[in-house]
Each structure stands twice: as C-alpha cells, then as structure tokens.
C-alpha positions in Angstrom: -3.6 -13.2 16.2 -3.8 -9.4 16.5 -1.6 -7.3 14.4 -0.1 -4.2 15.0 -1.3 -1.0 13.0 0.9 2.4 12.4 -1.5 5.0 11.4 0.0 7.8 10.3 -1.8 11.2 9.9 -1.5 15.1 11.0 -5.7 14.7 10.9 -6.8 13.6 13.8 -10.6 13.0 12.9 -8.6 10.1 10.6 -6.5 8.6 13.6 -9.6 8.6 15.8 -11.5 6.4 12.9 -8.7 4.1 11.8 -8.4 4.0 15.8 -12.4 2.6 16.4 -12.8 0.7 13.1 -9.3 -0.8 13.2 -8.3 -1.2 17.1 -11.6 -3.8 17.6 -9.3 -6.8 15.6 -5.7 -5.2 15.9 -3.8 -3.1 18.0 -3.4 0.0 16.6 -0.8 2.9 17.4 -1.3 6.8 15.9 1.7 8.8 15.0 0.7 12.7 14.2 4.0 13.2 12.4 6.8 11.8 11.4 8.9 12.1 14.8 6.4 10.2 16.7 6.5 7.5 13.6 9.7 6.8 13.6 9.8 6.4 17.3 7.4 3.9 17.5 9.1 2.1 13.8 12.5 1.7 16.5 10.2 0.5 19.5 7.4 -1.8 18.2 6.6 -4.3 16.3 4.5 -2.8 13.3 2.9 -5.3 10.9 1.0 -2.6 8.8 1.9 1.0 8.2 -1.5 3.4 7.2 0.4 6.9 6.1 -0.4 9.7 4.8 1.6 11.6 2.1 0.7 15.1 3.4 2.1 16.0 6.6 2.8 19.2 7.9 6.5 18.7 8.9 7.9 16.7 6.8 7.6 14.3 3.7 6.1 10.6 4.0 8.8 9.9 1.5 11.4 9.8 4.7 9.4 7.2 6.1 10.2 5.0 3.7 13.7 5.3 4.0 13.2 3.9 7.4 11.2 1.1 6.9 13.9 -0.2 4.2 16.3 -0.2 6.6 14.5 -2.2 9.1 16.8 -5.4 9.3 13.3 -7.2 9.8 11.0 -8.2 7.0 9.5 -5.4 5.1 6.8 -3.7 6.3 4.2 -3.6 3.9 2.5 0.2 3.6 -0.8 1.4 2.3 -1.0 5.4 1.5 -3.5 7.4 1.4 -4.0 11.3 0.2 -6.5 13.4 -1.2 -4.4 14.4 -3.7 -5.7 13.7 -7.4 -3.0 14.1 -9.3 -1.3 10.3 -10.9 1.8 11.4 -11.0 2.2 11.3 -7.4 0.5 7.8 -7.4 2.9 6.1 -9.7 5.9 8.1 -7.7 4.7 5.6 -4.4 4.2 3.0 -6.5 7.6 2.8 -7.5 8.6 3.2 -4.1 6.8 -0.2 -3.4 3.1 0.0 -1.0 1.1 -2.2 -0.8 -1.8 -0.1 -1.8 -3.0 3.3 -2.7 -6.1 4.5 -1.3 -7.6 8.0 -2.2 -9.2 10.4 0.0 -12.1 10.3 1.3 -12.6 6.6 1.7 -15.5 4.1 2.7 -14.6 2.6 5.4 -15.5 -0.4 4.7 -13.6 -0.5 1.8 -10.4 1.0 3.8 -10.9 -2.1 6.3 -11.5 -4.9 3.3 -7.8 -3.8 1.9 -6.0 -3.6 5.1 -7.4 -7.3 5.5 -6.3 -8.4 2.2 -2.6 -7.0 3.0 -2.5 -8.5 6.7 -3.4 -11.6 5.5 -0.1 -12.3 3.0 3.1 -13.3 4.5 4.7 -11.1 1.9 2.1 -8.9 0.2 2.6 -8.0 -3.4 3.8 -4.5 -3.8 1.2 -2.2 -6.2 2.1 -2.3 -10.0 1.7 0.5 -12.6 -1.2 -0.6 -14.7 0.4 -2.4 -17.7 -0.2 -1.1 -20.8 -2.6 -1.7 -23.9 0.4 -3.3 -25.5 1.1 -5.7 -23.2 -2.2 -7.1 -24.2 -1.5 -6.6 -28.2 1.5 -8.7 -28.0 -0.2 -11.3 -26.0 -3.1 -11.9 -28.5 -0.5 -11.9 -31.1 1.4 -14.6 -29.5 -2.1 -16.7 -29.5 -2.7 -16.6 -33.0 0.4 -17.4 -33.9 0.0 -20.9 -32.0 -3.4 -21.2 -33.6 -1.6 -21.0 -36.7 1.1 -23.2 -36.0 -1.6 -26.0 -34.4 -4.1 -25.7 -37.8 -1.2 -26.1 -39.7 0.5 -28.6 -37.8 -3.6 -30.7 -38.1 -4.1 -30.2 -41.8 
C-alpha cells in the first residue's frame, strides 16, 4: 500500500529529490513553507512528515503544534537540517520525531530510514542517548546477582 509523504523544505533542489527517490513507492506531496504544510496537514491524509527546521518564514517548531492536535493518530516526523549544533538535536528530540537526519544526506540512507518509520504502526519516537551511567549501574546490578548465586552454591 502506498503511503503518503509531506516533504517539507524552502529548497527546492530537496523537494525535487525526496519527490523522484520517494514518489516511485509513495505518493508524495511538497510544501515550500509552512502555509502550504499546514494546508495540506487539514486536507490529506499524511502518513510521514520529512521537514525541515530552517525555513524562511516561519519555525518548524509550529508544525508540530499542529500535528499534536490532529485528532487522528500521530504523525510520525523525521527532520532534517544542516545545522551542527546538538543542542538543537536534543530540543526535537524532546519534541518526539521519529528521526534526525543531518544535512547533506545519502540518499540511500534517507530512503532506508523513511522505510524503517513507515513500516511501524506506531514508530518509536528518537531518545537522547542514555548516559555512561546507565551502563555503570547496570553492570553493578549483575555482579551483585553473581554474588548472591556463588554464594547462594557454595
């Protein structure tokens, strides 16, 4: 079954790609801001939103505002930006995508992650990677059940 693609970028080099590589398995529809997004959010069925953080007019952030609002079921979102800095990473992650892809991208790889997110019912929203601690406490927890079993033999 096809499913429906929002791309959503001010480039249009990107919508003309996402367009080719994307529209030969789903049907895709290109929004150049966030006007033309939200027009087609209120008027199509959209299994997949592809946006961009950087856009001329206004914030991606508004977006998202929409899509939570949508009294279907969530629409699961992958970003992408050139922008290097984490701190705007972590800010989306929190916000719940799906995924986080950095600019410029492989194509192939771009088309491999959309896959993986169209294929869930309800993908899993991105996580912050867990820290070294989480780890630490883990291993700790394992050797105190070694312990407690060489004891428990003895």
């Amino acid at each position: 079954m096809r499913k429906s693609i929002l791309v959503v970028d001010d480039d249009l080099f990107i919508r003309d790609i996402a367009s080719h590589v994307l529209g030969v398995d789903n049907n895709v529809l290109l929004a150049h801001d966030m006007i033309n997004a939200r027009n087609i959010l209120h008027n199509e069925h959209i299994d997949l939103i592809l946006l961009d953080i950087k856009l001329e007019k206004e914030t991606s952030e508004s977006l998202f505002k929409i899509i939570h609002h949508k009294k279907e079921k969530e629409i699961p979102v992958i970003v992408f930006s050139s922008n290097q800095d984490p701190g705007i990473k972590d800010n989306y992650i929190d916000m719940g995508i799906a995924d986080y892809i950095q600019k410029p991208f492989n194509l192939n790889d771009l088309e491999v992650r959309i896959k993986d997110v169209l294929i869930m019912d309800s993908p899993p929203k991105m996580q912050k990677k867990k820290k070294a601690s989480h780890f630490k406490n883990w291993f700790l927890r394992l050797i105190k059940i070694k312990r407690y079993n060489k004891d428990e033999v003895c």
